[in-house]
C-alpha positions in Angstrom: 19.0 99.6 85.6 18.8 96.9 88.4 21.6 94.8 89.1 20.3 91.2 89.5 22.4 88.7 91.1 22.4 84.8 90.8 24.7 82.5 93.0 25.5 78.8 91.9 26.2 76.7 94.7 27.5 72.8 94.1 26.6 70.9 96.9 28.1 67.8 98.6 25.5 65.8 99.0 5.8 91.9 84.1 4.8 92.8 82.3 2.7 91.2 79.4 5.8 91.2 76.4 4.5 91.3 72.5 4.9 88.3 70.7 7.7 89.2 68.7 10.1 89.8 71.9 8.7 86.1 72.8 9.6 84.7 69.5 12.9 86.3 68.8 13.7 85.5 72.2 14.0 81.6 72.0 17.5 80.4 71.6 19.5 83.6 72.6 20.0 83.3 76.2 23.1 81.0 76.5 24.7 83.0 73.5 25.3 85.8 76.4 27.0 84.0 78.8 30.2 86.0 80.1 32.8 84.1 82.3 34.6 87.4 83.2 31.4 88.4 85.4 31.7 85.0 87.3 33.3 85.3 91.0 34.4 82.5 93.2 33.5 83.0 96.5 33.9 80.0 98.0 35.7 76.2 96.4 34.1 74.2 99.7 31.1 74.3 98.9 31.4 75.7 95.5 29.8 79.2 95.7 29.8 81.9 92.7 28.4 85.1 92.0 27.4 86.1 88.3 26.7 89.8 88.1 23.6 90.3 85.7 23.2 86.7 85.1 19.2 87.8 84.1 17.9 90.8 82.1 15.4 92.8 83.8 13.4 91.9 81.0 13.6 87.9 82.3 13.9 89.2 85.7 10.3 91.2 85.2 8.8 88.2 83.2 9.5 85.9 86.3 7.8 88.0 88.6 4.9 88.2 86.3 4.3 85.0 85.9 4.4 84.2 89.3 2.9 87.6 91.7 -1.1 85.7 91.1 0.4 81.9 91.5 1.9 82.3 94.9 1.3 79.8 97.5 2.5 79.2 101.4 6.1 77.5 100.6 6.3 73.9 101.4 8.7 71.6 102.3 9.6 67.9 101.3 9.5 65.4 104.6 12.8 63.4 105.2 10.8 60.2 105.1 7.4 60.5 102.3 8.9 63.1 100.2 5.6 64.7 100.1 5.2 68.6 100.5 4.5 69.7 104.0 3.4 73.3 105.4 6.6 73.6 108.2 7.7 76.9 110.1 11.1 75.9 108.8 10.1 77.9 105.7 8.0 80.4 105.4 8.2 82.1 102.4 5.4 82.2 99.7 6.0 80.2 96.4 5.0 78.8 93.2 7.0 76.8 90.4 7.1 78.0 86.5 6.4 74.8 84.0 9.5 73.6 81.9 9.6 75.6 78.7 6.6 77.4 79.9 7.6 80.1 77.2 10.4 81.8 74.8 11.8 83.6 77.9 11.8 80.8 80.3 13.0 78.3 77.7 15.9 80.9 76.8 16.7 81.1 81.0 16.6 77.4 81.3 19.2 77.1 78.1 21.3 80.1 80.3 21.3 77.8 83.4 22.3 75.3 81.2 24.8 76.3 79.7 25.9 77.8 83.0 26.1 75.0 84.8 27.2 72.6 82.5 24.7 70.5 83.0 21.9 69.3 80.5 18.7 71.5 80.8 16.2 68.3 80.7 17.8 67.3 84.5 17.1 70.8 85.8 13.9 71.1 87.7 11.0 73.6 87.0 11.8 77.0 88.2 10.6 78.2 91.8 9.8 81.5 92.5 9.8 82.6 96.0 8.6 85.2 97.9 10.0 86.5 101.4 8.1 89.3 103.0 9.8 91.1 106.2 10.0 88.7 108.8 9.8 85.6 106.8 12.7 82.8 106.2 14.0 79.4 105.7 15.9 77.6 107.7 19.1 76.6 107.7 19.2 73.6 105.3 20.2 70.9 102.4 19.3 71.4 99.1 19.3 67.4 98.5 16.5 65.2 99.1 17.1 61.9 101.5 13.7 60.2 101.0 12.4 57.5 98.6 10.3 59.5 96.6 11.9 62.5 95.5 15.2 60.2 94.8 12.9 58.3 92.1 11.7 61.8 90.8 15.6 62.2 89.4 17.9 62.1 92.4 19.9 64.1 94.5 20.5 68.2 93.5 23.8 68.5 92.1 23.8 72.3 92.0 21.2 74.9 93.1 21.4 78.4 90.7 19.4 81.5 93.4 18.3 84.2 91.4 17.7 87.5 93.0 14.8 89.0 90.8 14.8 92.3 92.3 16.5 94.9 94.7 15.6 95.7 98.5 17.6 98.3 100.2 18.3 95.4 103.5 17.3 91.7 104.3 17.4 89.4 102.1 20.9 87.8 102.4 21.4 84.0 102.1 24.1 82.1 104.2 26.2 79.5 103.6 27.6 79.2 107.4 29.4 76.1 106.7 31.6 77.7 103.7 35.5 78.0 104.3 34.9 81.9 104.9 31.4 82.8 106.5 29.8 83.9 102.9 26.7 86.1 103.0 25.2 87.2 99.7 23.5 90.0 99.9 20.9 91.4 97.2 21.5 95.4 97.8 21.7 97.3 94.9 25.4 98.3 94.0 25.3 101.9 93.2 
């Protein structure tokens, strides 16, 4: 069994599943939320760690859904808001509709009820997709331009989920966090 990671940061500024799993899925997710496998690592920026947040079930069902949609990741310019190829980021990526299905649904409600905050400001979920070599820059997760402020305004949280295992890479870094903070997506044995 995997152990999938997700990290909530507050910031200053598959397999093909029968249709009963689908069905009897809706609604569980934020029943299953367990504060005791929630870690502070950081209070400036707020940074946490929730061991297991997804089921590899989700975590599989994510992957599906995005392994034939992936796409050269994007970025939105400072001043049009508009998506831009950049060597700031160069991961692949795609984004999963709102309510897309059961199991989505049921992760947004998780989030949710997370987070504290209502599921209909959350955004649609992006998968990404680094390879060796590939990265993202150092960077805000808010948006400063006209356009994506009218889309709903500035990111009050951003919830990383680590969908699978690699043995090294991966890490993300918060360098400006009280304590240097890497998170790193190595399986604990």
């Amino acid at each position: 069994m995997s152990n999938h990671r997700v990290l909530l940061l507050f910031l200053v500024t598959w397999i093909s599943h029968c249709d009963e799993v689908l069905s009897s899925y809706a609604g569980s997710a934020s029943s299953i939320i367990n504060p005791s496998k929630v870690k502070q690592i950081s209070w400036n920026p707020r940074a946490f760690v929730y061991e297991g947040f997804l089921t590899d079930l989700e975590c599989d069902h994510l992957i599906s859904l995005a392994k034939s949609e992936l796409k050269r990741s994007a970025v939105a310019d400072n001043l049009s808001g508009e998506s831009q190829l950049s060597e700031v980021r160069t991961s692949s990526g795609m984004f999963i509709p709102k309510d897309k299905d059961p199991i989505i649904s049921g992760i947004e409600d998780k989030i949710s009820s997370w987070t504290f905050l209502p599921k209909e400001n959350g955004e649609d979920i992006q998968v990404l997709r680094y390879e060796h070599g590939q990265k993202y820059d150092p960077h805000y997760d808010y948006f400063s331009d006209k356009v994506n402020i009218a889309r709903g305004g500035h990111r009050v949280a951003t919830v990383l989920m680590y969908l699978t295992d690699v043995t090294s890479g991966g890490e993300t870094v918060f360098p400006n966090a009280e304590v240097c903070i890497v998170i790193d997506v190595v399986r604990s044995s």
